[in-house]
N, CA, C and O atoms as a GROMACS GRO file, in nm:
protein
  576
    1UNK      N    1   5.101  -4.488  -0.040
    1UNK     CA    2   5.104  -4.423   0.089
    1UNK      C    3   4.973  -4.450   0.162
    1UNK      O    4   4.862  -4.436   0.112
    2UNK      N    5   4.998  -4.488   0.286
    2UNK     CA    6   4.834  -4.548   0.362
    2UNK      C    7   4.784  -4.426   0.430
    2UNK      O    8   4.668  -4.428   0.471
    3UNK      N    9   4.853  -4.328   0.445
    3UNK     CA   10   4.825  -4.214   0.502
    3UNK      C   11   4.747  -4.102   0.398
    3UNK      O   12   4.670  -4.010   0.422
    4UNK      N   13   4.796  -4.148   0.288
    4UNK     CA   14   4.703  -4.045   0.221
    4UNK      C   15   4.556  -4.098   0.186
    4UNK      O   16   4.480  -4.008   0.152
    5UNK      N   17   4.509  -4.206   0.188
    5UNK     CA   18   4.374  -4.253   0.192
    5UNK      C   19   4.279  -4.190   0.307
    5UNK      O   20   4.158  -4.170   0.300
    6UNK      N   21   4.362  -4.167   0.410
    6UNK     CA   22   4.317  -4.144   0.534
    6UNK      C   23   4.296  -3.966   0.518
    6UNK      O   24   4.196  -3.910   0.563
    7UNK      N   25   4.386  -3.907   0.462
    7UNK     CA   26   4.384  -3.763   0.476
    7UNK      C   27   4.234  -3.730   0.384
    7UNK      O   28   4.160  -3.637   0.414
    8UNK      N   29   4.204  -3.846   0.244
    8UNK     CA   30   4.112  -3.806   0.179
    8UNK      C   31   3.995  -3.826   0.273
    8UNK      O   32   3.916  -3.734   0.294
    9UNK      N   33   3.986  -3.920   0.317
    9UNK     CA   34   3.870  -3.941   0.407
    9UNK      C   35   3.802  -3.838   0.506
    9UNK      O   36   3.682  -3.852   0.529
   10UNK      N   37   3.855  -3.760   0.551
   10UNK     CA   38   3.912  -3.708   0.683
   10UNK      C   39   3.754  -3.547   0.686
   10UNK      O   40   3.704  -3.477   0.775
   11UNK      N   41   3.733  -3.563   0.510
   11UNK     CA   42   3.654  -3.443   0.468
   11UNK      C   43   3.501  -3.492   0.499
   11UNK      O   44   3.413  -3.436   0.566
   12UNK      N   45   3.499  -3.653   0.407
   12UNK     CA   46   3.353  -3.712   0.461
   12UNK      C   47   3.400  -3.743   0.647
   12UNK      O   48   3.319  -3.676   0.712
   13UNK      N   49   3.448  -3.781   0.697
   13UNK     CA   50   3.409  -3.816   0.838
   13UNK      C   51   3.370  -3.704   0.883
   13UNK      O   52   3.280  -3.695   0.966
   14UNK      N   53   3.446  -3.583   0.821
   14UNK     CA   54   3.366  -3.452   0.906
   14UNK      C   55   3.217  -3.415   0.865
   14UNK      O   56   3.128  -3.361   0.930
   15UNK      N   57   3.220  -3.466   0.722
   15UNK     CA   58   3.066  -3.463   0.705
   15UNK      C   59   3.005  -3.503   0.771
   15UNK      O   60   2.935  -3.426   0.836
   16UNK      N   61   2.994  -3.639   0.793
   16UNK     CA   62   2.886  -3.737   0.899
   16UNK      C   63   2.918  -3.660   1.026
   16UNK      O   64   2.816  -3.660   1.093
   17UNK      N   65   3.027  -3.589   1.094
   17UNK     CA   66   2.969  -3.588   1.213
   17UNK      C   67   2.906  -3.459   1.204
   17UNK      O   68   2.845  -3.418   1.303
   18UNK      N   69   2.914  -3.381   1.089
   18UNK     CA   70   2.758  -3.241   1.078
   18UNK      C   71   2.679  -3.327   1.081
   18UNK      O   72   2.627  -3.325   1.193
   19UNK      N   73   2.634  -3.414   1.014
   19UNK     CA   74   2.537  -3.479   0.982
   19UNK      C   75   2.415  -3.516   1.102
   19UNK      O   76   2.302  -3.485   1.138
   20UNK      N   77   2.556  -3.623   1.137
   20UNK     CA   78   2.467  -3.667   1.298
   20UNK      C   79   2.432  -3.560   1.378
   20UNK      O   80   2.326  -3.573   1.440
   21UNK      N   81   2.524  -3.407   1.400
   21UNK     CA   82   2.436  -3.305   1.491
   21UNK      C   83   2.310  -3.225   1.395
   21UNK      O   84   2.198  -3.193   1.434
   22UNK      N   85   2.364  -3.209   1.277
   22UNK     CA   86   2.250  -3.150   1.236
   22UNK      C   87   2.084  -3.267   1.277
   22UNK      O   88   1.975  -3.240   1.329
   23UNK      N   89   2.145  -3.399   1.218
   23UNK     CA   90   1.965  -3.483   1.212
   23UNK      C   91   1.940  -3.492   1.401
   23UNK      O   92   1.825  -3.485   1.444
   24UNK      N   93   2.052  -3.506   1.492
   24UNK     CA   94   1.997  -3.477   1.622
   24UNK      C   95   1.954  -3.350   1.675
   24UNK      O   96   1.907  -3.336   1.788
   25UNK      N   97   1.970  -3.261   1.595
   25UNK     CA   98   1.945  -3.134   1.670
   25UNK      C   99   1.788  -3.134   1.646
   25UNK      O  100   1.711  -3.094   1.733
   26UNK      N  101   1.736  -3.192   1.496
   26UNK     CA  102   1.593  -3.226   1.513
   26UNK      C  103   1.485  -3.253   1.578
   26UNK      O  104   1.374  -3.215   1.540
   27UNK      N  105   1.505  -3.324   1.689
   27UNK     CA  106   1.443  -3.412   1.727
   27UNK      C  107   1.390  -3.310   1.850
   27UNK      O  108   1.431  -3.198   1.878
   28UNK      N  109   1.297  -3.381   1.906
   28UNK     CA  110   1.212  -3.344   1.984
   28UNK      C  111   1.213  -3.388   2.157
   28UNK      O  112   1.290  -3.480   2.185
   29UNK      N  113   1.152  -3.341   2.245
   29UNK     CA  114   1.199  -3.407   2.386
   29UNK      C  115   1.089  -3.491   2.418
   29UNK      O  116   1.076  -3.547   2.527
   30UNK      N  117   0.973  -3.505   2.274
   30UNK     CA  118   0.914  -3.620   2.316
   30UNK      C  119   0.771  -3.597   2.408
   30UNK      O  120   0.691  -3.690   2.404
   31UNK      N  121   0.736  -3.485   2.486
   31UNK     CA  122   0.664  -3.396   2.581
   31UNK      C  123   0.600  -3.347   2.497
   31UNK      O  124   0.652  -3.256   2.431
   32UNK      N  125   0.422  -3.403   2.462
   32UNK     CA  126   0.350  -3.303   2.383
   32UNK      C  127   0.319  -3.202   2.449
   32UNK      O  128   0.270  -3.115   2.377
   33UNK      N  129   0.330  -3.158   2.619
   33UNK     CA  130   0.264  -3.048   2.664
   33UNK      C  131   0.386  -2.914   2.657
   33UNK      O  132   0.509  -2.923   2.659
   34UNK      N  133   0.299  -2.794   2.648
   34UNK     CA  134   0.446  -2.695   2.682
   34UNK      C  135   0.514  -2.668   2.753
   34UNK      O  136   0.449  -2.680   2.856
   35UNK      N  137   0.630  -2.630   2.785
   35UNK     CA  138   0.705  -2.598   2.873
   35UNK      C  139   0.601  -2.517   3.016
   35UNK      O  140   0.529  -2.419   2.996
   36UNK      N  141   0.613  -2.569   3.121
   36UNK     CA  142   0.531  -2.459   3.204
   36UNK      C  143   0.425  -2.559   3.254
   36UNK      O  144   0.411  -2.580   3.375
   37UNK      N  145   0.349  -2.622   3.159
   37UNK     CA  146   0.198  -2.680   3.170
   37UNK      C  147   0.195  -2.828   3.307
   37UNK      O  148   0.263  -2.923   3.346
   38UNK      N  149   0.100  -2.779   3.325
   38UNK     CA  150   0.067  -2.901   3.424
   38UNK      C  151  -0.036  -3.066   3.327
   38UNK      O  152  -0.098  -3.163   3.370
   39UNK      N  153  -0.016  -3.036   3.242
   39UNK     CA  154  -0.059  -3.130   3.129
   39UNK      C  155  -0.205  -3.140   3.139
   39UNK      O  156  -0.254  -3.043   3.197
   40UNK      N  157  -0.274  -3.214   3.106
   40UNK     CA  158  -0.404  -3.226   3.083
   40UNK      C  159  -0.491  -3.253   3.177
   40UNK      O  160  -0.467  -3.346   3.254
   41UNK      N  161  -0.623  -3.169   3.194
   41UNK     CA  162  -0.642  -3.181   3.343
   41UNK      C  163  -0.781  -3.240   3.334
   41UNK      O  164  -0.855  -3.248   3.432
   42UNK      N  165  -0.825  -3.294   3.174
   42UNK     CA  166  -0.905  -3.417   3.174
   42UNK      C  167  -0.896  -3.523   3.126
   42UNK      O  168  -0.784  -3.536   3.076
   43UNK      N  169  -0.992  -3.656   3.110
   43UNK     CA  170  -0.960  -3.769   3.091
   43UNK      C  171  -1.020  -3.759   2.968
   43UNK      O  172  -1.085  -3.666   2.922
   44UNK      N  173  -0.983  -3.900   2.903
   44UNK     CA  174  -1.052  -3.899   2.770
   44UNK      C  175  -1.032  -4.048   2.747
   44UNK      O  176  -0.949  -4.115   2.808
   45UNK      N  177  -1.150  -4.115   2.614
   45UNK     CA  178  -1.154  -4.266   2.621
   45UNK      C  179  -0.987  -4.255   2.540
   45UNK      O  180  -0.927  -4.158   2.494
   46UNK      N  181  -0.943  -4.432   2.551
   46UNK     CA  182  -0.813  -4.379   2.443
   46UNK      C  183  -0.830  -4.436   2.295
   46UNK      O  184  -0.872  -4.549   2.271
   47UNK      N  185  -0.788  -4.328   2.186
   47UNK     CA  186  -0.848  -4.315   2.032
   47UNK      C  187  -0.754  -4.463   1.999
   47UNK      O  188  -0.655  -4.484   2.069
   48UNK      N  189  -0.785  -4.540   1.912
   48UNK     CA  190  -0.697  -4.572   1.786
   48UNK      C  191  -0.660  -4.512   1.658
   48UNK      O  192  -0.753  -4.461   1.594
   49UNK      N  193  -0.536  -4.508   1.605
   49UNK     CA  194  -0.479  -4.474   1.502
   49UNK      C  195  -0.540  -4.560   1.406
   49UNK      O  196  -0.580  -4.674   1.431
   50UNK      N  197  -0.550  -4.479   1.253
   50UNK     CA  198  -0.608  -4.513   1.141
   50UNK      C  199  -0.446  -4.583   1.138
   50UNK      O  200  -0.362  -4.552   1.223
   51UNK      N  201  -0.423  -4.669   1.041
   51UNK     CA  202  -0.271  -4.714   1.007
   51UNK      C  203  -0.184  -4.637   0.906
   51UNK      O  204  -0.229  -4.596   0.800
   52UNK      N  205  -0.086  -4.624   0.936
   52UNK     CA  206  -0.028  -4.515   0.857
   52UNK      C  207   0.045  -4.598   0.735
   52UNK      O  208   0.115  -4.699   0.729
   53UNK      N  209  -0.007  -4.500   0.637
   53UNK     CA  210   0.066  -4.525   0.471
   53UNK      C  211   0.217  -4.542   0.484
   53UNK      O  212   0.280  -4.492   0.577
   54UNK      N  213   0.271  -4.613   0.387
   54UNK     CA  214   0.430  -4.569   0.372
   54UNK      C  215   0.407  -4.419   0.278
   54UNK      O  216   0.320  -4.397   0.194
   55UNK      N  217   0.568  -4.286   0.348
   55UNK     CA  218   0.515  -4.185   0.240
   55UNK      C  219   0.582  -4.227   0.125
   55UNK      O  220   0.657  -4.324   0.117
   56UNK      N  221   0.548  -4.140   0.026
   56UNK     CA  222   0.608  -4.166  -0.137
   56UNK      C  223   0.723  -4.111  -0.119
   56UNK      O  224   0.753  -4.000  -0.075
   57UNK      N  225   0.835  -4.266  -0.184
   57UNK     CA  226   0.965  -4.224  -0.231
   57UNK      C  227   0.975  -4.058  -0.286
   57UNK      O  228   0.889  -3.998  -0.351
   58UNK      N  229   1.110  -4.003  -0.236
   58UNK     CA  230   1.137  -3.889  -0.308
   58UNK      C  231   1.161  -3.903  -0.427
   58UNK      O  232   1.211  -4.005  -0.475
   59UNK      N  233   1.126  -3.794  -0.496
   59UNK     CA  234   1.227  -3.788  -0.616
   59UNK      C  235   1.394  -3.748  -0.682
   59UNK      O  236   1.438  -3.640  -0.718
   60UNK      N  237   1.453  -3.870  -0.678
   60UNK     CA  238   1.579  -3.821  -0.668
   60UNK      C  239   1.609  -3.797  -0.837
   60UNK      O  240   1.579  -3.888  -0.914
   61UNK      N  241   1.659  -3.690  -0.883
   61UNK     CA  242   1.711  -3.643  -0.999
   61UNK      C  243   1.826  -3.703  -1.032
   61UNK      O  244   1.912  -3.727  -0.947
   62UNK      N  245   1.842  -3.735  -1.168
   62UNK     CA  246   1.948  -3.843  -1.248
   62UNK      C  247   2.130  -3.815  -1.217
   62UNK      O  248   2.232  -3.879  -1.243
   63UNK      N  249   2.104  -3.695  -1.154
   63UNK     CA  250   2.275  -3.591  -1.122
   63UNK      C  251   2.274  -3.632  -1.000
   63UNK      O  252   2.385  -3.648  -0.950
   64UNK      N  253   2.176  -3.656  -0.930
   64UNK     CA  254   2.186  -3.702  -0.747
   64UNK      C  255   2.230  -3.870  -0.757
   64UNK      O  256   2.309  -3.939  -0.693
   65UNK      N  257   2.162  -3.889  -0.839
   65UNK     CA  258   2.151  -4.066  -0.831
   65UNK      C  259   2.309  -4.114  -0.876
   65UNK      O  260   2.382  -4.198  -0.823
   66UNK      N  261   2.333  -4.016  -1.008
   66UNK     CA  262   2.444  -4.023  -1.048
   66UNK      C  263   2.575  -4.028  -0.922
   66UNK      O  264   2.636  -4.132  -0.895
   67UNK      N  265   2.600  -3.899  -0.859
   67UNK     CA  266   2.649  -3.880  -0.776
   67UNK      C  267   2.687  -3.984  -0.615
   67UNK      O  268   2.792  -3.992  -0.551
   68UNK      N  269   2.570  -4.042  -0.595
   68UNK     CA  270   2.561  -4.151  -0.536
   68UNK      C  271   2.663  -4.261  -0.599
   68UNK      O  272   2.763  -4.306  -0.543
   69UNK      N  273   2.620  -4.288  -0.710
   69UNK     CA  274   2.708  -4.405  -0.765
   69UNK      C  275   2.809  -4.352  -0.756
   69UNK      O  276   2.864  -4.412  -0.664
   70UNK      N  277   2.899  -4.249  -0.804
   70UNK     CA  278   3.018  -4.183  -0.804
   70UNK      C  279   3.068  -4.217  -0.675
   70UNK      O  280   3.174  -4.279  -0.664
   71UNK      N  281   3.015  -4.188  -0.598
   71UNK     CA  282   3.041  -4.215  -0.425
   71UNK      C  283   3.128  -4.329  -0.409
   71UNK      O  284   3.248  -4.345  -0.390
   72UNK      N  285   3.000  -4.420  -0.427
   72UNK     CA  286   2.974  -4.556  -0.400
   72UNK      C  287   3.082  -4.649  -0.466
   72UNK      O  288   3.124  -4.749  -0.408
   73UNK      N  289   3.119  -4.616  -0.575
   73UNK     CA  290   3.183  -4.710  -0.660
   73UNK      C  291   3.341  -4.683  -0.640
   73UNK      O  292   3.394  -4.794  -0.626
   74UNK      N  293   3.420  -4.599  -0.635
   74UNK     CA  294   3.531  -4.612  -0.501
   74UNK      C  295   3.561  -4.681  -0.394
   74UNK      O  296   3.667  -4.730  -0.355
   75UNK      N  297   3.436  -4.679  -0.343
   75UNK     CA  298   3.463  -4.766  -0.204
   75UNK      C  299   3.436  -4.918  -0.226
   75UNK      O  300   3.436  -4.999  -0.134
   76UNK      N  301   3.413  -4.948  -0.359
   76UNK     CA  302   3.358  -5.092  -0.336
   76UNK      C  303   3.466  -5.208  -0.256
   76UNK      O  304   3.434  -5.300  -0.180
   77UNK      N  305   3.631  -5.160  -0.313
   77UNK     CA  306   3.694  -5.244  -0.332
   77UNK      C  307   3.739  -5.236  -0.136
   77UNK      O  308   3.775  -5.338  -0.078
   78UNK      N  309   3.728  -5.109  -0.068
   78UNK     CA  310   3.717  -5.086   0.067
   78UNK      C  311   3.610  -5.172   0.134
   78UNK      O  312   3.628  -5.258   0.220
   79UNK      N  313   3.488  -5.131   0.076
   79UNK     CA  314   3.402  -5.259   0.116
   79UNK      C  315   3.449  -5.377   0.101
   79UNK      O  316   3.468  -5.392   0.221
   80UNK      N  317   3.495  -5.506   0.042
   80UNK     CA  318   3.560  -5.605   0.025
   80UNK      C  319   3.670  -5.622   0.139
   80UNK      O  320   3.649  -5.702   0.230
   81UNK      N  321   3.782  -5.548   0.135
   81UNK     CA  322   3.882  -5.520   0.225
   81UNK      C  323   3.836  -5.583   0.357
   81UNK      O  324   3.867  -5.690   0.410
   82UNK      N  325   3.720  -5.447   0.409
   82UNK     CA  326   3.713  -5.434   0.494
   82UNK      C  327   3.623  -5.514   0.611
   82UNK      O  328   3.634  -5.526   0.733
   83UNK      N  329   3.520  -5.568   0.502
   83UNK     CA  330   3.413  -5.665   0.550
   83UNK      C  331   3.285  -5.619   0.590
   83UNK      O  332   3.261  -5.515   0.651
   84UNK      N  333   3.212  -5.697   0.553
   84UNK     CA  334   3.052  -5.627   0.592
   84UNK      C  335   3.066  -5.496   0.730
   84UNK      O  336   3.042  -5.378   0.708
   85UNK      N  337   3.093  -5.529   0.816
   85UNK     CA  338   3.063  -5.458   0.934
   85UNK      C  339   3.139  -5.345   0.909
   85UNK      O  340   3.061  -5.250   0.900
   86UNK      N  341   3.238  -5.314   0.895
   86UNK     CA  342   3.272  -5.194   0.868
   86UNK      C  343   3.196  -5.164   0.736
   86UNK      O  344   3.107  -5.080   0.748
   87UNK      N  345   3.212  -5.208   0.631
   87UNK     CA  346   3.182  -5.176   0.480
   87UNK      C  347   3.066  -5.088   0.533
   87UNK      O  348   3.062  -4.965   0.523
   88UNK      N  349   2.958  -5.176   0.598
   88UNK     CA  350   2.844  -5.097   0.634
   88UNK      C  351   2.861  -4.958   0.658
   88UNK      O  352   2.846  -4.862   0.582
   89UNK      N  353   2.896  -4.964   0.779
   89UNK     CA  354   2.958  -4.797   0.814
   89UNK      C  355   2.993  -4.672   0.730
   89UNK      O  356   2.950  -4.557   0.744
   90UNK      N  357   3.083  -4.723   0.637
   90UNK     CA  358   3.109  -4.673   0.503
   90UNK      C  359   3.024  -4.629   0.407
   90UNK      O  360   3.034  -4.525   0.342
   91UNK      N  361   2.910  -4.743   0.398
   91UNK     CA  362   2.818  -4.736   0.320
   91UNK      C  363   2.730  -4.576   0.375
   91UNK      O  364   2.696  -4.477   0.310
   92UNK      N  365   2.712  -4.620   0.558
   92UNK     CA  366   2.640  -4.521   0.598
   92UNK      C  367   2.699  -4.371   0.564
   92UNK      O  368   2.627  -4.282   0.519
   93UNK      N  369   2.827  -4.353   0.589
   93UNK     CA  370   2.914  -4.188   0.548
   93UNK      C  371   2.896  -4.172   0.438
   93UNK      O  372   2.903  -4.053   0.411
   94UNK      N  373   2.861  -4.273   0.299
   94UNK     CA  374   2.816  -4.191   0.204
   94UNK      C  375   2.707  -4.135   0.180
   94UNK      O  376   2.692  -4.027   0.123
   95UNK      N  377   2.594  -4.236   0.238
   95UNK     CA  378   2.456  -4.216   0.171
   95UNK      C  379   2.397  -4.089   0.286
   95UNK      O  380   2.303  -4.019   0.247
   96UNK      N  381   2.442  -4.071   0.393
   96UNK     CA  382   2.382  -3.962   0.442
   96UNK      C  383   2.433  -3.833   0.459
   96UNK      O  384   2.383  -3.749   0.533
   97UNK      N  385   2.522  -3.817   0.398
   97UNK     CA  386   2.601  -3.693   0.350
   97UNK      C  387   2.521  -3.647   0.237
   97UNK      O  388   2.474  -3.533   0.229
   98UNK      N  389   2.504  -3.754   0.136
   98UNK     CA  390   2.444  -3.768   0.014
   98UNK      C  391   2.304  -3.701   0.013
   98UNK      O  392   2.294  -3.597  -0.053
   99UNK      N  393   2.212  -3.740   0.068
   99UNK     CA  394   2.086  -3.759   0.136
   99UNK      C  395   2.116  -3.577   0.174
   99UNK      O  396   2.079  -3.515   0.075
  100UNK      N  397   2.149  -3.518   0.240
  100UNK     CA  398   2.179  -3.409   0.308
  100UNK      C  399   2.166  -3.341   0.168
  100UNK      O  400   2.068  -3.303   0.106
  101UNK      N  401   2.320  -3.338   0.136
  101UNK     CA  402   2.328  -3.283   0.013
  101UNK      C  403   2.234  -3.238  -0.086
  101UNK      O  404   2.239  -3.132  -0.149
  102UNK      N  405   2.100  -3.381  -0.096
  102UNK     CA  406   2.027  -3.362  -0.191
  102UNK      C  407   1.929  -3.325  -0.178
  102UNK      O  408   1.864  -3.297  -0.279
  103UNK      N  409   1.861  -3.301  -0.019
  103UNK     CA  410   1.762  -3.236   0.015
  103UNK      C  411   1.688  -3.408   0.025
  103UNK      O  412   1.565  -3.397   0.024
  104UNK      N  413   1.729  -3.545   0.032
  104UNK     CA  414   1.629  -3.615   0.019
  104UNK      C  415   1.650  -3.689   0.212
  104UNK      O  416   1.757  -3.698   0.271
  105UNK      N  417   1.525  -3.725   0.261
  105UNK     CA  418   1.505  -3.792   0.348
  105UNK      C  419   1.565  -3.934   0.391
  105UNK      O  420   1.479  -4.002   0.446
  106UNK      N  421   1.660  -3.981   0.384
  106UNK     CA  422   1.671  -4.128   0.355
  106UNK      C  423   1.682  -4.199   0.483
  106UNK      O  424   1.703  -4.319   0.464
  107UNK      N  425   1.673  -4.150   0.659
  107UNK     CA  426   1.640  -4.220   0.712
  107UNK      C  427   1.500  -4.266   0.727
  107UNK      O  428   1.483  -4.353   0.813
  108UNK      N  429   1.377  -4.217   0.650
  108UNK     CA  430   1.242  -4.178   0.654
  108UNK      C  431   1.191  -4.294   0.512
  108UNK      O  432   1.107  -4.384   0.517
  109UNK      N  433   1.255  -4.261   0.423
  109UNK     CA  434   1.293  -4.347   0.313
  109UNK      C  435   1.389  -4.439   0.248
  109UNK      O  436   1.396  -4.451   0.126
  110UNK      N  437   1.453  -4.495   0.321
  110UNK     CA  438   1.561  -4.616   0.316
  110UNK      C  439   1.529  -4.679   0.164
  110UNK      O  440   1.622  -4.758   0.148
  111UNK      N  441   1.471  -4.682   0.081
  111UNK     CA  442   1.465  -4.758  -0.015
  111UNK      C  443   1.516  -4.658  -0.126
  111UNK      O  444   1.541  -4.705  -0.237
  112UNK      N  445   1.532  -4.527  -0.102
  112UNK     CA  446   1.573  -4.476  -0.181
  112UNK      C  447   1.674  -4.449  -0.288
  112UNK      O  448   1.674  -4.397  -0.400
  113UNK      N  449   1.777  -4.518  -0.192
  113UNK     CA  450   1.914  -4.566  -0.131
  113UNK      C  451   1.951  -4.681  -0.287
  113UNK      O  452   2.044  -4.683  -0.368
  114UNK      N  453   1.788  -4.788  -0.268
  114UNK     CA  454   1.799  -4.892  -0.374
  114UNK      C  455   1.756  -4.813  -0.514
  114UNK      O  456   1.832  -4.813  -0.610
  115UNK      N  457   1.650  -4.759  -0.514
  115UNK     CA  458   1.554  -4.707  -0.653
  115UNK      C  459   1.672  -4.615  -0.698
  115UNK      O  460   1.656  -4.599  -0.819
  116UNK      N  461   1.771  -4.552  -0.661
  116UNK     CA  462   1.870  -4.443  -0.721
  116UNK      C  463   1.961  -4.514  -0.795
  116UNK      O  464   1.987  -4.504  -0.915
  117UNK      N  465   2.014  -4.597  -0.700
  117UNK     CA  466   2.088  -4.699  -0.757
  117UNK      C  467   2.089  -4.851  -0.870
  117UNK      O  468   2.178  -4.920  -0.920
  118UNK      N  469   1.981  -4.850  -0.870
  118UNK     CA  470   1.961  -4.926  -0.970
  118UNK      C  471   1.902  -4.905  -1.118
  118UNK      O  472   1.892  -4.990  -1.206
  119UNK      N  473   1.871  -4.791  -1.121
  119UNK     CA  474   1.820  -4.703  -1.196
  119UNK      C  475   1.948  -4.647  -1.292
  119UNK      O  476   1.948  -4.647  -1.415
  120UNK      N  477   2.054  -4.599  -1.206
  120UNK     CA  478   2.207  -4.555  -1.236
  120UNK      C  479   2.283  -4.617  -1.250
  120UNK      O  480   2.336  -4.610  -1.361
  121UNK      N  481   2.323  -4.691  -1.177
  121UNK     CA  482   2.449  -4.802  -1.155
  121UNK      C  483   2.412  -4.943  -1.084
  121UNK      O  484   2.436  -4.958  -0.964
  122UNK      N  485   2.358  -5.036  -1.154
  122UNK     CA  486   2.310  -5.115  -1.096
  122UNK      C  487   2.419  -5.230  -1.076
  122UNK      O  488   2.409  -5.304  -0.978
  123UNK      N  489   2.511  -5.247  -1.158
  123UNK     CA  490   2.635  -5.288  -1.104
  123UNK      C  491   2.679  -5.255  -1.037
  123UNK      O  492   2.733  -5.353  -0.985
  124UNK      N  493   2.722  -5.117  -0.951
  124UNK     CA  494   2.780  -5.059  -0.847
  124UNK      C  495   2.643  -5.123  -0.733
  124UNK      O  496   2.673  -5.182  -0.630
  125UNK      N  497   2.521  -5.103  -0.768
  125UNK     CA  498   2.469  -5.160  -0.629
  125UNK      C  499   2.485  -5.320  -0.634
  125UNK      O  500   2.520  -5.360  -0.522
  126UNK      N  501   2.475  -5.406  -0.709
  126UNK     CA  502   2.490  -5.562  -0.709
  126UNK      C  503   2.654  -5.601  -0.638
  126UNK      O  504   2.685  -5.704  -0.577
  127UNK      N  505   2.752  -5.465  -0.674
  127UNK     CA  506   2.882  -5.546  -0.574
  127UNK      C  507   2.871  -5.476  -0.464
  127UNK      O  508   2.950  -5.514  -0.378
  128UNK      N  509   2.800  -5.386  -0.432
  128UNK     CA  510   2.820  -5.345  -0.332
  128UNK      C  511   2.689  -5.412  -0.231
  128UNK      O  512   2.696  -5.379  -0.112
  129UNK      N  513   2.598  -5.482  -0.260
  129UNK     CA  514   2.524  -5.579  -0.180
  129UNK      C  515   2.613  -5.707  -0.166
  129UNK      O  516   2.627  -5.748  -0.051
  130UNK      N  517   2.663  -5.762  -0.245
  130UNK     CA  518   2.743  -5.877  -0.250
  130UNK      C  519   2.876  -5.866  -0.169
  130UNK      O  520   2.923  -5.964  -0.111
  131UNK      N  521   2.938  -5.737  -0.167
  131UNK     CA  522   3.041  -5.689  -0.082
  131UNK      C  523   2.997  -5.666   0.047
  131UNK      O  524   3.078  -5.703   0.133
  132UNK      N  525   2.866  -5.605   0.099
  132UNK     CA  526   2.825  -5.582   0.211
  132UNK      C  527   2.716  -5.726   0.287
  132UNK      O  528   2.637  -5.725   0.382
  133UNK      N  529   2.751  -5.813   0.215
  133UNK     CA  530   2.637  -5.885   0.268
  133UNK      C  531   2.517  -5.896   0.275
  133UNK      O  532   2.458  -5.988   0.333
  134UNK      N  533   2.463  -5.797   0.213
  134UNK     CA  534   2.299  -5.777   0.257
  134UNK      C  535   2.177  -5.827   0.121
  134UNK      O  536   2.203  -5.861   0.006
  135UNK      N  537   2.066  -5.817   0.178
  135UNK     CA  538   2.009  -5.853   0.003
  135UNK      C  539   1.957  -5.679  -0.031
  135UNK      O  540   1.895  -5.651  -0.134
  136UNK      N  541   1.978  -5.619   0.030
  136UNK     CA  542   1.912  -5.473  -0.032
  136UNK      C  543   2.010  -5.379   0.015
  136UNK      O  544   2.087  -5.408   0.107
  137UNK      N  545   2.013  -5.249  -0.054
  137UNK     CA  546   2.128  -5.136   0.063
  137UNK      C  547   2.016  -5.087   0.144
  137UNK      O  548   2.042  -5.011   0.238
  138UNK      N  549   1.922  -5.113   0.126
  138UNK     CA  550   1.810  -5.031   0.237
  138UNK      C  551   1.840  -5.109   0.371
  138UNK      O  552   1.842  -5.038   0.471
  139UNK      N  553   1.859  -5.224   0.387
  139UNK     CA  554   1.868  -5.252   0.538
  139UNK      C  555   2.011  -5.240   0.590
  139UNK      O  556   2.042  -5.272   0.705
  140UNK      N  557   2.106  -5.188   0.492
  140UNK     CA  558   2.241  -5.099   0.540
  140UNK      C  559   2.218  -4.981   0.630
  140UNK      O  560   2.295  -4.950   0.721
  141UNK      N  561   2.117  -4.923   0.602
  141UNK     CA  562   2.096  -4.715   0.634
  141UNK      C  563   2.050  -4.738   0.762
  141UNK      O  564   1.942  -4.790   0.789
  142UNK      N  565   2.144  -4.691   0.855
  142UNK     CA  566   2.084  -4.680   0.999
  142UNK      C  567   2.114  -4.530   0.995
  142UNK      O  568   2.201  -4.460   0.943
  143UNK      N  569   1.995  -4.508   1.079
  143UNK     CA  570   2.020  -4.350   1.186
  143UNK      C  571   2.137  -4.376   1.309
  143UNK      O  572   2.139  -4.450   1.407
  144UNK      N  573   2.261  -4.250   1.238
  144UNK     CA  574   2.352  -4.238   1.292
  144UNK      C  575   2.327  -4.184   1.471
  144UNK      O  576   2.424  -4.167   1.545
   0.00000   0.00000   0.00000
């Protein structure tokens, strides 16, 4: 039945779209001054930035990582099907539901995505790079 693939689905698509309002509701309007302010009413030379570190990978726990693969390894044969460009997409409704779920950052940390997975299921990540086209799942993870 092609309809019931679709009904299973139907739970993660509603995930991702919490997802996407929850990580947009984040964000900021960008305006360091406050509401009200006439902004800064002196000059100043302009500073350079020291260069910023990458931060340290999270720590994802062996039941998260696990879980990921669990995800992941269902859809491989959808990935195939379906072809990189969608597969991608796919890829994205799991890992940031996932990510949510686990309390971990992964548009901030995209590699995380790889270190969980290879650690766990490194066959589930080798077909699912080979299925998606890519040489890493980190350059899969876009911000929805």
């Amino acid at each position: 039945m092609p309809h019931s693939r679709w009904i299973s689905r139907s739970p993660m698509l509603v995930a991702a779209a919490f997802a996407v309002a929850a990580l947009s509701a984040c964000g900021t309007s960008g305006d360091p001054n406050p509401a009200g302010s006439s902004g800064p009413t002196t000059s100043s030379a302009p500073t350079t930035q020291a260069p910023t570190t990458q931060r340290p990978e999270p720590q994802v726990s062996a039941a998260a990582a696990q879980k990921l693969c669990d995800a992941i390894r269902p859809e491989l044969s959808n990935f195939r099907v379906q072809g990189p460009t969608l597969g991608r997409v796919g890829l994205n409704l799991i890992v940031h539901p996932w990510g949510l779920q686990n309390g971990i950052d992964v548009l901030n940390n995209k590699t995380v995505v790889d270190t969980a997975t290879s650690k766990s299921c490194p066959d589930v990540r080798q077909q699912a790079i080979e299925a998606l086209e890519v040489p890493d799942l980190a350059t899969v993870v876009v911000g929805l």
